[in-house]
N, C-alpha and C positions, 0 to 999 in steps of 0.2 A: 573514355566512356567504358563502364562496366556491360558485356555482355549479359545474359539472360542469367545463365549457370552461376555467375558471379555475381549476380544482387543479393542479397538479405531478405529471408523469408521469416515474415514475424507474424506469430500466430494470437489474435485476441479476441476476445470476446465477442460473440455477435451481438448478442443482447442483452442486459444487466447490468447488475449493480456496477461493474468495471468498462463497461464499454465507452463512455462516453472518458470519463475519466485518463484511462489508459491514450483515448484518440486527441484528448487534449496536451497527455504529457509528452505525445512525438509532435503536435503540435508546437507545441511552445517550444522543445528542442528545434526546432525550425524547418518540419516535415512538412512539405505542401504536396497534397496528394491527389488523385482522383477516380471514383469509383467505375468496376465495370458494369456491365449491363444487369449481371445477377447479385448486384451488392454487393459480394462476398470477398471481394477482390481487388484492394486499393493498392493505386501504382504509385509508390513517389515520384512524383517529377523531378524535383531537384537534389534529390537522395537515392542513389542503388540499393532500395530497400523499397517492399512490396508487403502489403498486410493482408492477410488470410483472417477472415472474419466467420469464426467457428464456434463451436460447445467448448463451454467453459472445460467439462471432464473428457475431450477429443485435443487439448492443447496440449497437456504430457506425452499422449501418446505420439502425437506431429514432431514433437522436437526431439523425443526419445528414437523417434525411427527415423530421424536427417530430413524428414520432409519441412521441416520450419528450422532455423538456426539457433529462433528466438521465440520464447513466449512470456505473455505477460496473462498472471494465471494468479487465482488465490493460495498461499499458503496450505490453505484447509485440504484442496486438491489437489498438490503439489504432496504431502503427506500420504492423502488416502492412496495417489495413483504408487506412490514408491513402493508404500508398503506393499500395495498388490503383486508391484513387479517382483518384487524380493520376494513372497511367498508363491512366484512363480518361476523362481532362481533366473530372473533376465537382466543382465549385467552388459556393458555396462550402465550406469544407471546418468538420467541427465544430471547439466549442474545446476543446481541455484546459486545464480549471479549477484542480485541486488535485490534486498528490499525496498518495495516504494511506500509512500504515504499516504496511501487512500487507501480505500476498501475495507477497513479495518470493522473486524466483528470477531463471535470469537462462537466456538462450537463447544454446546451447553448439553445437557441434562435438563429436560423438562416435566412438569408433573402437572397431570390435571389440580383446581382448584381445589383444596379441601382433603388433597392426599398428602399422606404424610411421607414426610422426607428425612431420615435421619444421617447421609454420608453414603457412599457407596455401598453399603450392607443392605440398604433399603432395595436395592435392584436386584437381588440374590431371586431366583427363582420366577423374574417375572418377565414379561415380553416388551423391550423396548424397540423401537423401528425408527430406521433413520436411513439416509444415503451416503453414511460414510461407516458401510461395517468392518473395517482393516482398525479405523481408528479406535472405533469403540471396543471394538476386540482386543485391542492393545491397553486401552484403557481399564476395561474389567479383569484380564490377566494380571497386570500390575497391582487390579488392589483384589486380587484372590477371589473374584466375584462369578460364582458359575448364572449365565442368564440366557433368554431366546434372545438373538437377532432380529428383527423381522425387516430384510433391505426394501423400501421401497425405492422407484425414480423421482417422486415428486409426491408435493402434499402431505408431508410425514406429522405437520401438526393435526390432520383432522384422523390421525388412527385410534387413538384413543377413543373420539365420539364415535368412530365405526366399529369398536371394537377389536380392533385389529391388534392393540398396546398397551400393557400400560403408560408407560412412559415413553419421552422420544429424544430423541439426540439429535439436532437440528442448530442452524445456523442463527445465532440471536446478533442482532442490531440494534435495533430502536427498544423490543421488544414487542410491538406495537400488533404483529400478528402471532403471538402467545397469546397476550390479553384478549385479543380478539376470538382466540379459540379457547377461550378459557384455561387456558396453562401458566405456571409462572415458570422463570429460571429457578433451577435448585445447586446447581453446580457445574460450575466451567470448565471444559475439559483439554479446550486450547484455545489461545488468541490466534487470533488473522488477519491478514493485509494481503495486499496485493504484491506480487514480486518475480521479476526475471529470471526464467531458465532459460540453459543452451544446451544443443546438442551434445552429445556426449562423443562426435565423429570431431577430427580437427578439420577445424576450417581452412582456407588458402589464408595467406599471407593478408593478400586486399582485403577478404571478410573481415580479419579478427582485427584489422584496422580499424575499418567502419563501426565494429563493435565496441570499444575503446573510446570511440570518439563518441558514439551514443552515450555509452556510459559517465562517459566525463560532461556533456551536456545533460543529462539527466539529474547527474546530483549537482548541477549552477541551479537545473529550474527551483530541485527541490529543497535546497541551502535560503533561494528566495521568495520561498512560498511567504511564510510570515515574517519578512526581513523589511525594513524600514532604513531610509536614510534621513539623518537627522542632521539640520545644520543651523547651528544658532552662535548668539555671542555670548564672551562671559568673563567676569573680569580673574584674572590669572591669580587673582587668591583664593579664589573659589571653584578652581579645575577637581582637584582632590574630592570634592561631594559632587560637582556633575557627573564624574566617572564613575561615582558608586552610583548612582540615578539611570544612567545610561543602562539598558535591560539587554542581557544578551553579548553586550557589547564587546568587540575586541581593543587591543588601545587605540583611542581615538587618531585623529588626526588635529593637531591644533599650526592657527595659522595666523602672523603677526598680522592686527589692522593697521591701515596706514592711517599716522596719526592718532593712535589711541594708545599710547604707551600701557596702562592698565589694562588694556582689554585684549581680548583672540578671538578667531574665531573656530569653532570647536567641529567639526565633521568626523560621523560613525556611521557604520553600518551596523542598524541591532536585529539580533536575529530571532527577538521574540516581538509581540504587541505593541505597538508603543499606544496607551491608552491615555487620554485627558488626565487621569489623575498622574502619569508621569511627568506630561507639559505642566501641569502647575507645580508641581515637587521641584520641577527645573526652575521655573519661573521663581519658587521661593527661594531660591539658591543665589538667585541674581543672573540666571540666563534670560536673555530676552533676543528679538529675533529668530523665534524658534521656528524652524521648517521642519515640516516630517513630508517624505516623497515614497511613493514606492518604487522596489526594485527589481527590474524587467529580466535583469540576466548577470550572471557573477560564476567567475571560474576563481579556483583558488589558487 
């Protein structure tokens, strides 16, 4: 049994677009936890690993100062907080570990309706407001662009109707709250997802185990997110076009029927969709018995 000192401190989101997300992927890695009094505080029970339920822009800073081991944090903040550190010469800086597959949106250039937008020249002189001004500053240097900042914490689409902007530099997803402030995307100025930092202190021996072994259960979950197991028969002249059919797939597995000298049976793992029109393309091939299952867990 790991003492206190010695558990895994993981810092995620309290609330947002990653929180739920992130509590299902220690989940499915086979995390069973339980909350303390103030919420903020999940103990694993059958894991020496504890989750710190925090501000999305307070998780760089927890892993960067040894207070968390681990966080699971967007890219977009993972960027802004570095650059900040670096124009604050504080070194060393944490690592990023792993990309994961959710949370994916990407940090834009927005314009009110009916403004014109020709390429970054268009910002020269005007006031954009956003809460990532490292980035955007990096991005206006690189294309020669002198403009106002204006950092707000929150609500950076309604500055323009306030007056506060022209333009704004904000986090787009769906879209769906642009439109609703009357703004459209004009230019993208970086993709995001969601993804693992660790401390930049080394850890003991036992932690960076534990961490290893999360990581290597993390990419089975996420190898099986859209992965399918497929098992059907097919007669052995016609293996060569199910295996082009097969989506994803690595070489199958085929296996003698008893008593059907013609035929096998075919078993994959595919690691894209398998949709109805791929069951009938199989099915016009001469596969028949075709099972599609899904896949719970897979190490490579």
């Amino acid at each position: 049994m790991m003492d206190k000192a010695s558990r895994l401190k993981v810092a995620l989101q309290k609330s947002g677009r990653l929180t739920d997300n992130s509590l299902d992927l220690l989940v499915r890695c086979g995390l069973k936890y339980s909350r303390g009094k103030d919420q903020l505080l999940c103990y694993g029970e059958n894991m020496p690993l504890d989750l710190l339920l925090v501000r999305d822009d307070d998780i760089p800073d927890l892993v960067q100062q040894d207070v968390c081991d681990l966080g699971i944090v967007g890219l977009n903040v993972i960027e802004e907080k570095r650059l900040a550190f670096q124009a604050r010469g504080i070194a060393p800086l944490f690592e990023q570990l792993q990309v994961l597959d959710f949370g994916k949106c990407r940090l834009s250039i927005a314009v009110p309706d009916g403004a014109k937008y020709d390429g970054p020249a268009s910002l020269r002189g005007k006031r954009i407001a956003t809460t990532y001004p490292n980035i955007l500053a990096r991005y206006l240097r690189e294309n020669d662009v002198t403009a106002e900042i204006v950092t707000l914490s929150g609500a950076v689409e309604i500055a323009p109707r306030l007056g506060r902007a022209d333009f704004i530099c904000d986090l787009v997803s769906t879209g769906s709250t642009l439109l609703a402030n009357h703004l459209r995307e004009a230019e993208m100025i970086m993709e995001s997802r969601a993804a693992i930092i660790s401390t930049p202190v080394a850890v003991s021996a036992e932690k960076q185990a534990w961490i290893q072994r999360l990581r290597m259960r993390i990419d089975g979950v996420q190898q099986v997110k859209e992965s399918k197991y497929i098992m059907l028969h097919a007669p052995r002249a016609k293996l060569a076009d199910i295996r082009k059919l097969l989506p994803g797939s690595e070489a199958p597995t085929i296996v003698p029927l008893d008593g059907a000298g013609d035929k096998v049976a075919v078993h994959a793992v595919c690691r894209e969709n398998v949709f109805w029109e791929t069951l009938e393309s199989l099915k016009g091939v001469g596969a028949s018995s075709i099972l599609v299952l899904p896949v719970e867990k897979m190490l490579a």
